[in-house]
C-alpha positions as CSV (number, residue, x, y, z in Angstrom):
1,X,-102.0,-133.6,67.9
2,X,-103.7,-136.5,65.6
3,X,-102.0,-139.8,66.0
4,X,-100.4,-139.3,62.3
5,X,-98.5,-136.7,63.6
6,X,-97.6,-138.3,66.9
7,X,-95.6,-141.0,64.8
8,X,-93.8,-138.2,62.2
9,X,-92.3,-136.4,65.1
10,X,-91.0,-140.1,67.0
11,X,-89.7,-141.0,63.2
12,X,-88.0,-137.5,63.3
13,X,-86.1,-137.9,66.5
14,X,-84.9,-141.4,65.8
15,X,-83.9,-140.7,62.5
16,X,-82.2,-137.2,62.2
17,X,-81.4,-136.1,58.2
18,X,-78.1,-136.3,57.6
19,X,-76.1,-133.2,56.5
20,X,-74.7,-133.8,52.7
21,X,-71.1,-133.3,53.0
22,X,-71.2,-131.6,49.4
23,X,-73.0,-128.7,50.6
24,X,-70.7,-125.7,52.4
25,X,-71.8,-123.8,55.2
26,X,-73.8,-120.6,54.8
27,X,-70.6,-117.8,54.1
28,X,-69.7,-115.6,57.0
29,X,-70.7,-111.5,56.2
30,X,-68.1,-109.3,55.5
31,X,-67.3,-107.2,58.5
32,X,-68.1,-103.4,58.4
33,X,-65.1,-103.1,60.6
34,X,-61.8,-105.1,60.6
35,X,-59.0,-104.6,62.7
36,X,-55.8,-105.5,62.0
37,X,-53.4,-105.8,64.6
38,X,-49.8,-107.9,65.3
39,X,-51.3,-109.0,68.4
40,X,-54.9,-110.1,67.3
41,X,-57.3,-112.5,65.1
42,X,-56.5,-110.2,61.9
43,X,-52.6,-109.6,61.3
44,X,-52.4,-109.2,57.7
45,X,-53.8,-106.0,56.2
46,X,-54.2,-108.0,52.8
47,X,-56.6,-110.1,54.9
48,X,-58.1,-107.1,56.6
49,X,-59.4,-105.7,53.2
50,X,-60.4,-109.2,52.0
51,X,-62.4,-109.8,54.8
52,X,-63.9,-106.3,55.2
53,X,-67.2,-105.4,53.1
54,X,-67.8,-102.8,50.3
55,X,-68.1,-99.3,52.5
56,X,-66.2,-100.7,55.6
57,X,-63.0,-99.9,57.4
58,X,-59.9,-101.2,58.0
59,X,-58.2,-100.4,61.1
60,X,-54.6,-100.8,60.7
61,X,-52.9,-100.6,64.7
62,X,-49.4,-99.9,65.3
63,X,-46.9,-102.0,63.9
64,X,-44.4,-102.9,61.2
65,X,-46.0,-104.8,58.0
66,X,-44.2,-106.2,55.4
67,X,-46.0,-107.9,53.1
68,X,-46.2,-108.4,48.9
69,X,-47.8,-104.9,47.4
70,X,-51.2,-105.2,48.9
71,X,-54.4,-104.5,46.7
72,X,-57.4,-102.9,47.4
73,X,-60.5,-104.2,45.1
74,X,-63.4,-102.9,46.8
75,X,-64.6,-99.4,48.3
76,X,-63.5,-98.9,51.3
77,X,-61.2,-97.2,54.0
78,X,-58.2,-98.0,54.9
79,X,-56.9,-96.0,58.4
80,X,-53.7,-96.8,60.3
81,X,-53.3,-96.1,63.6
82,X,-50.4,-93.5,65.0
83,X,-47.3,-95.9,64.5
84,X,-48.9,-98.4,61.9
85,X,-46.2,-98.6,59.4
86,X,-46.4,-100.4,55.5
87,X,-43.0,-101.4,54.5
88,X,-42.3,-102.5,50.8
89,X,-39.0,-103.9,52.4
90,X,-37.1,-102.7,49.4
91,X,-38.8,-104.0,46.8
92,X,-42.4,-103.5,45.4
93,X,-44.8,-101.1,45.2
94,X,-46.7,-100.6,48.7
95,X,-50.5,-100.3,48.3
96,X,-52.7,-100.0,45.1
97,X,-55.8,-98.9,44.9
98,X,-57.9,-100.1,42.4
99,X,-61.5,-99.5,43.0
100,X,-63.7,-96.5,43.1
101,X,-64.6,-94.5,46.5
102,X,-61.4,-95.9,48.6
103,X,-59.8,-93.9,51.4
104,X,-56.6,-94.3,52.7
105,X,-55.8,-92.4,56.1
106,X,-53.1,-92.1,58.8
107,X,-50.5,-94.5,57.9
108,X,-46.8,-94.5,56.9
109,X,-45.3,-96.2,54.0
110,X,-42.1,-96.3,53.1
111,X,-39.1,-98.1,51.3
112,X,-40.0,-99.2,47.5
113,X,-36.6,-99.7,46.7
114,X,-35.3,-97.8,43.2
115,X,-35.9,-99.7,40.1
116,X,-35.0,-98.6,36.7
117,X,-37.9,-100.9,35.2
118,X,-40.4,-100.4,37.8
119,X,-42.6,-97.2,38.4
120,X,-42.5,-98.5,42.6
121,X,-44.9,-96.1,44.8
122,X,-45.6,-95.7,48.1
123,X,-49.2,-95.8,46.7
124,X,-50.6,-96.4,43.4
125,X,-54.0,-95.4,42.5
126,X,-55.3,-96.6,38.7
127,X,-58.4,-96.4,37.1
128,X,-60.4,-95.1,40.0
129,X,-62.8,-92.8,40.6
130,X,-63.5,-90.7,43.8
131,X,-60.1,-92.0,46.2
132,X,-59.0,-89.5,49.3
133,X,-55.2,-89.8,49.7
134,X,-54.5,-88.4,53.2
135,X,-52.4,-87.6,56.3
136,X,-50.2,-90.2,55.0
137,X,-46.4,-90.0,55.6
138,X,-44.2,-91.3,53.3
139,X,-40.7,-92.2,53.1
140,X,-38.0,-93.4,51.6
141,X,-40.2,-94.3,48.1
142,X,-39.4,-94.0,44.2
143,X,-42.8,-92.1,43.6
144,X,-44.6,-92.0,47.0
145,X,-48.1,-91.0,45.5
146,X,-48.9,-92.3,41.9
147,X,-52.4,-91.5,40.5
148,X,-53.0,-92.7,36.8
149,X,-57.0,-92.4,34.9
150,X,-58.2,-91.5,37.8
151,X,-61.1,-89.0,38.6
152,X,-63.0,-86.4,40.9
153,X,-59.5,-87.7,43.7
154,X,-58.3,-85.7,46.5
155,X,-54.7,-85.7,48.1
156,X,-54.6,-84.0,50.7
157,X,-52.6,-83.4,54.0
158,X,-49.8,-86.0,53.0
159,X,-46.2,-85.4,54.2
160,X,-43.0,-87.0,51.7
161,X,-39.9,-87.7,52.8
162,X,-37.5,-88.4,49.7
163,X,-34.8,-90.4,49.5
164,X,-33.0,-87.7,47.9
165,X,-30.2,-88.3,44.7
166,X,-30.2,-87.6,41.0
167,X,-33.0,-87.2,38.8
168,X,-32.4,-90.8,37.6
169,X,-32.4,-92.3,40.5
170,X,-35.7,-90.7,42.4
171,X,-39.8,-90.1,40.9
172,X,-42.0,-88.0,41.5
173,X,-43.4,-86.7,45.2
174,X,-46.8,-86.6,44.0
175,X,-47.3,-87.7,40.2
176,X,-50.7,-87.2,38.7
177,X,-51.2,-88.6,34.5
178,X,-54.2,-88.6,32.3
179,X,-56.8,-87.7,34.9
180,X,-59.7,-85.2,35.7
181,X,-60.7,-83.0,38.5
182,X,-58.0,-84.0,41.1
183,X,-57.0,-81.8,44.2
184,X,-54.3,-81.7,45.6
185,X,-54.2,-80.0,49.0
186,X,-51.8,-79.3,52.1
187,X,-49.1,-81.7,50.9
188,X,-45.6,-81.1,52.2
189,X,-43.1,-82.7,49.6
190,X,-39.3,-83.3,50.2
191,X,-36.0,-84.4,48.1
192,X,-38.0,-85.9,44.7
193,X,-37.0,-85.7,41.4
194,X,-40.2,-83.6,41.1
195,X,-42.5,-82.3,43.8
196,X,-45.3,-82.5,42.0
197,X,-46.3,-83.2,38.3
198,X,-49.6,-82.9,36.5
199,X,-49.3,-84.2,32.7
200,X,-52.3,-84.8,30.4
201,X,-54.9,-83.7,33.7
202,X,-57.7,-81.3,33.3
203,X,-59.4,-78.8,35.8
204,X,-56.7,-79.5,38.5
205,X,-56.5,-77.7,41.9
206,X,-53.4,-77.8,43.5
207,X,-53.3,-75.2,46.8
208,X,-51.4,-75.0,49.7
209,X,-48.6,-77.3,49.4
210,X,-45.0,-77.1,50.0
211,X,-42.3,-78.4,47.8
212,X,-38.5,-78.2,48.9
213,X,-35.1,-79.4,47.6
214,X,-36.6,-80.7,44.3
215,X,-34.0,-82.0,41.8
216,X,-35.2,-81.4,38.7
217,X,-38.8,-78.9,39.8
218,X,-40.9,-78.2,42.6
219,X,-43.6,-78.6,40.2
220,X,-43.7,-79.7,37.0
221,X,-46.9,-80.0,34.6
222,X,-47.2,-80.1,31.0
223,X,-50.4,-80.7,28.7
224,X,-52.8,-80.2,31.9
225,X,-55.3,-77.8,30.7
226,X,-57.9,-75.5,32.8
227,X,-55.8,-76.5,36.0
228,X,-55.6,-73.4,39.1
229,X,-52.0,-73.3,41.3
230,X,-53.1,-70.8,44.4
231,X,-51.3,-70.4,47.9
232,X,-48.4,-73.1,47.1
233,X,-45.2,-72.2,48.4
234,X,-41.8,-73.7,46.3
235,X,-38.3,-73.0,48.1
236,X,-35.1,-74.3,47.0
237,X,-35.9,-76.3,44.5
238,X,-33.1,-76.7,41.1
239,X,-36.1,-74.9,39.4
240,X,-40.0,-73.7,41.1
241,X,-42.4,-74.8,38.5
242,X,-42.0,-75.7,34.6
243,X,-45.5,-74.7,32.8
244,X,-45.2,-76.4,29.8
245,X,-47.6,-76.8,26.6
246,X,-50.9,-76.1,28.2
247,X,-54.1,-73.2,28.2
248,X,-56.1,-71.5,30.4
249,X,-53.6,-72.4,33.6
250,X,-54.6,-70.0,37.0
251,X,-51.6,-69.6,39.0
252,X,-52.1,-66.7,42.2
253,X,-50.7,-66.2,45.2
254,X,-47.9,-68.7,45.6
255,X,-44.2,-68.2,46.6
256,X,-41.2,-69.0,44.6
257,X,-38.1,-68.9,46.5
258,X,-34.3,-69.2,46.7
259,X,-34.7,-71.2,43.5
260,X,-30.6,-71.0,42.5
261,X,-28.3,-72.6,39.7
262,X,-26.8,-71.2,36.7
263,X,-30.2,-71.7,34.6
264,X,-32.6,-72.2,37.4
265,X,-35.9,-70.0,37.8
266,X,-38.7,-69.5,39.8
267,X,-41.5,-69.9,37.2
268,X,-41.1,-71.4,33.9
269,X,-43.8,-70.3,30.9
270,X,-43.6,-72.0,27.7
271,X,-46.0,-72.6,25.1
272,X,-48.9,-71.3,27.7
273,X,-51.7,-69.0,26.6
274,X,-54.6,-67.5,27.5
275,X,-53.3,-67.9,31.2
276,X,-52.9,-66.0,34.7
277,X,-50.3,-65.2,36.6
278,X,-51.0,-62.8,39.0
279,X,-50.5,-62.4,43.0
280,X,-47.4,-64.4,43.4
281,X,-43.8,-63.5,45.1
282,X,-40.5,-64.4,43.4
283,X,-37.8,-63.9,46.0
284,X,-34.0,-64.6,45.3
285,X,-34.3,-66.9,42.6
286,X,-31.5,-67.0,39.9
287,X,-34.6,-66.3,37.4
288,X,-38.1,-65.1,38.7
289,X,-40.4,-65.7,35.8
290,X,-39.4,-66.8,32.2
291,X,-41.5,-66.6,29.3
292,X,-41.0,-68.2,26.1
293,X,-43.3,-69.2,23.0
294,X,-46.1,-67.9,25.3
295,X,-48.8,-65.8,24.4
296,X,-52.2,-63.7,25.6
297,X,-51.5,-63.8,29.1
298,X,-51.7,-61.5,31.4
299,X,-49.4,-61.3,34.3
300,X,-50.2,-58.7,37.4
301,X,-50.0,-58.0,41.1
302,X,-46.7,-59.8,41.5
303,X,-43.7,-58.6,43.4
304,X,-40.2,-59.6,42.2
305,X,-37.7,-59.0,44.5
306,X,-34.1,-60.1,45.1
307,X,-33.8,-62.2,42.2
308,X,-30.8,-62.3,39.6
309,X,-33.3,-61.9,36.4
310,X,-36.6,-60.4,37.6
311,X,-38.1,-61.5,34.0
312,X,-36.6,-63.0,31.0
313,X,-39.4,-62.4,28.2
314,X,-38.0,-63.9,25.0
315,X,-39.4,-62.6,21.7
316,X,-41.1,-65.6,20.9
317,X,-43.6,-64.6,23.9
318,X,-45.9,-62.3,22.6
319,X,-49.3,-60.2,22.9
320,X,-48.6,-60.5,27.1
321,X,-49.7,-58.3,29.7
322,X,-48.1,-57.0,32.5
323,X,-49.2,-54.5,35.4
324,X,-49.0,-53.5,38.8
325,X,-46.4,-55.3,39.4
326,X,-43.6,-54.4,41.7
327,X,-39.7,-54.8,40.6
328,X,-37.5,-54.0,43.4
329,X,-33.9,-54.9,44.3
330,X,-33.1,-57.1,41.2
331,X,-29.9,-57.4,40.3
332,X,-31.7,-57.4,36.8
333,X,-35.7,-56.4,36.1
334,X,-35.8,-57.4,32.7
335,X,-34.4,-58.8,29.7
336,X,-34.8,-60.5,26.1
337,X,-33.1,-61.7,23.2
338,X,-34.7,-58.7,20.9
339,X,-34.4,-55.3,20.4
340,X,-38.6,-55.9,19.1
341,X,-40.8,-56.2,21.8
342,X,-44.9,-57.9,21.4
343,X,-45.9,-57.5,24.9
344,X,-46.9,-54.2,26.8
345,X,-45.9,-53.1,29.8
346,X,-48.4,-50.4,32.0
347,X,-48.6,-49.6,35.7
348,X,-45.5,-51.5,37.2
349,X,-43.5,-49.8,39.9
350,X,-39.9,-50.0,39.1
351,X,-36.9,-49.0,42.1
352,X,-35.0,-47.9,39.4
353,X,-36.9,-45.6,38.1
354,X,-35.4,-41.9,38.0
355,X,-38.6,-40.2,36.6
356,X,-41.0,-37.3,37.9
357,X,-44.9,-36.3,38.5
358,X,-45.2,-33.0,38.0
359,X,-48.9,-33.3,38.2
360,X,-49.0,-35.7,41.3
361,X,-51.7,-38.4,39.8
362,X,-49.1,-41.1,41.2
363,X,-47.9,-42.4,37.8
364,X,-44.2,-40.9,36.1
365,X,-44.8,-38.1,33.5
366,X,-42.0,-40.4,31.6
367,X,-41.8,-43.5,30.4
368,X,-39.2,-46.6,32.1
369,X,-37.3,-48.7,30.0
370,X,-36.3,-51.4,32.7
371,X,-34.1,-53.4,30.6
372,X,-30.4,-52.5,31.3
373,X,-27.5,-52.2,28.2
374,X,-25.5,-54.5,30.8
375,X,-28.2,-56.9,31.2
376,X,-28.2,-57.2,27.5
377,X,-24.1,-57.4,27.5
378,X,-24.8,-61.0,30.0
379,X,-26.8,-62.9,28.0
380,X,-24.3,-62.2,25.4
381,X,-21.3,-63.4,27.0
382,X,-22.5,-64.4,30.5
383,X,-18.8,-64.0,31.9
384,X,-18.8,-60.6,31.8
385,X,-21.5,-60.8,34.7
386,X,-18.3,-60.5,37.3
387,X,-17.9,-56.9,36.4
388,X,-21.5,-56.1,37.6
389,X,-20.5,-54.1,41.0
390,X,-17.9,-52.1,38.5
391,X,-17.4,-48.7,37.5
392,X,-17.8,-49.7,33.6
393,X,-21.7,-51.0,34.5
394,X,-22.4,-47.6,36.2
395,X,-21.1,-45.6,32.9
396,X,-22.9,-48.0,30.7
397,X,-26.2,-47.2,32.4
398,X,-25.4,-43.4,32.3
399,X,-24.8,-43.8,28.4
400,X,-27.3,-45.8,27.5
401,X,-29.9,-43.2,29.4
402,X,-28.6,-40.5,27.5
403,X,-28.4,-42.3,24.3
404,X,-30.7,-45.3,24.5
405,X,-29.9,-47.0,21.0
406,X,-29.2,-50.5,21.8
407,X,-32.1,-51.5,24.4
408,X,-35.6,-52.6,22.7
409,X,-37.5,-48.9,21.9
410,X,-40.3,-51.0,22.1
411,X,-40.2,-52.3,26.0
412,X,-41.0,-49.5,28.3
413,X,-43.8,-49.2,30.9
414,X,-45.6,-46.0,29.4
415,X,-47.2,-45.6,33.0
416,X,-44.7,-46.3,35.7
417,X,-46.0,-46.0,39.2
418,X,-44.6,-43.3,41.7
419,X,-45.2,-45.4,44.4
420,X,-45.5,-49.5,45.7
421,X,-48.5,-50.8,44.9
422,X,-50.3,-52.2,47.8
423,X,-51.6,-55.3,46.0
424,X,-47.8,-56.4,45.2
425,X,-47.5,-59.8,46.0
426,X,-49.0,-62.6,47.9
427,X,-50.3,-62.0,51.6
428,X,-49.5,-66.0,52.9
């Protein structure tokens, strides 16, 4: 070391720079993984998913946290351990979500409170792209999942607990507006106004979910178009599913049952077209499928059974398929408002049918007309539906046999089957 040197390391030591007290310290990373915890450093999950970085996680562990409606800004996932509980505390919205490529996992959220003003939810999801909504429980919300402009989402796994009520007082289970490509998978969905409801969403997939004890429908979706229903199961519901203004709907192998009230039915069709209905099982519903201002779509494979009305096609549906379906034990098969008919019927199997096969090919040598002159009596004066285990039905049904003049010529299966198709029905 010269001597120049020497003396600039001696001037360094006795004269240390002095740290400018306008200039912060160097910011501390994001962590990849925050836990949250009652007990620990971190016991806000607001702070949690401040603090955490783009693409991390939150680790929510067991607990009760109330706190204002806590926002998520960044990609990231948000998983709560077994007993780590959100809790609106009556009175806002608990989480939104408001970036793309968030996950939210594992936790329960509950009480929202009811508002007349306010669209509360369990979880709100808005203007994002690629979220996962699931194995969530939650309870006791106004909507518990609401997903608005959102895309390419999944809900999946997700159990929701209703507070139960009137249709004014309760939202949605899972509510799904103006969005594309969102599944919605596995749910379970208890006591909302509606189980679930699609309106204005495109190429939807909705499979495997359970709605119950609906107010108003276990599902309910209207201008969704190019949307698939498969393997769903809706039970005791005021009504199963309202279709309502949309095309090209897919809707196979799901279960509509014990859906009662005076007006209630398993599957509503109106102003649908170019759509499928096939695979499915109505069971005891006061209506199993009812079709109005719908047209070009073909409805097969299904197996009505036990229900009051099997089918209620008004005239206004038209240029509709049906076959291989099964009707057995309906108090009615089917019924209209017309003696024209615009739909054909070819290849059902009917229990009431009193025809032969001479030449044993398995399909009736004559045609079945399954709507009944009684059936047409109801839904003219619906009081006279108490005389339906009375002699005067019996001798209207041998009459009108003899001397069919008041059912629609026009609405008989040309082909009845001899026998119940195997394919009648779905196989969950």
């Amino acid at each position: 070391m010269t001597p120049f040197s020497r003396i600039v390391v001696l001037l360094a030591g006795a004269f240390p720079l002095a740290v400018r007290a306008d200039v912060a310290p160097p910011a501390q990373a994001p962590d990849s993984l925050v836990i949250v915890d009652p007990r620990g450093a971190v016991t806000s999950v607001q702070a949690g998913v401040h603090r955490v970085a783009s693409g991390g996680r939150v680790l929510v562990r067991a607990g009760v946290y109330r706190e204002p409606s806590i926002t998520i800004d960044h990609p990231l996932t948000l998983q709560g351990e077994p007993g780590a509980i959100l809790d609106g505390s009556g009175e806002h919205t608990v989480l939104i979500v408001a970036a793309d490529d968030v996950t939210v996992r594992g936790l329960v959220l509950r009480n929202t409170g009811r508002s007349q003003s306010e669209q509360r939810a369990g979880i709100l999801v808005q203007e994002a792209r690629g979220c996962r909504i699931e194995n969530n429980r939650l309870e006791a919300t106004l909507f518990a999942l609401y997903l608005a402009h959102v895309r390419d989402c999944v809900v999946r796994g997700n159990v929701v607990r209703g507070a139960g009520g009137a249709q004014t007082l309760t939202g949605s289970g899972i509510h799904i507006w103006s969005s594309e490509r969102v599944e919605v998978a596995e749910n379970e969905v208890y006591g909302h106004r509606d189980g679930i409801y699609f309106e204005f969403v495109t190429h939807g997939y909705v499979h495997h979910n359970r709605t119950e004890g609906s107010a108003r429908y276990g599902m309910h979706f209207m201008y969704s178009d190019d949307c698939r229903y498969e393997h769903n199961l809706y039970r005791s519901n005021s009504n199963g599913i309202a279709v309502m203004y949309s095309k090209r709907v897919f809707m196979s192998h799901n279960r509509f049952e014990d859906n009662w009230g005076s007006a209630a039915y398993g599957l509503l069709l109106k102003n649908i077209s170019d759509s499928h209905v096939t695979d499915n099982e109505f069971r005891s519903n006061s209506i199993g499928l009812f079709m109005e201002d719908s047209n070009r779509n073909l409805v097969r494979g299904n197996r009505f059974r036990d229900n009051g009305w099997a089918l209620k096609l008004m005239a206004s549906a038209q240029d509709n398929t049906f076959e291989g379906n099964v009707f057995e034990s309906n108090t009615f098969d089917v019924t209209t408002n017309s003696r024209s008919n615009f739909s054909s019927f070819s290849g059902n199997f009917w229990d009431r049918y009193r025809g032969y096969d001479l030449d044993r090919d398995g399909v009736g040598d004559v045609p079945h007309a399954p709507v009944r002159l009684f059936a047409l009596v109801v839904s003219q004066a619906p009081q006279t539906i108490i005389l339906l285990r009375s002699l005067v039905v019996d001798l209207l049904d041998v009459a009108e046999r003899l001397l069919p003049s008041v059912t629609p010529a026009g609405l008989v299966d040309a082909r009845p089957l001899m026998k119940r198709p195997a394919s009648g029905g779905t196989d969950d």
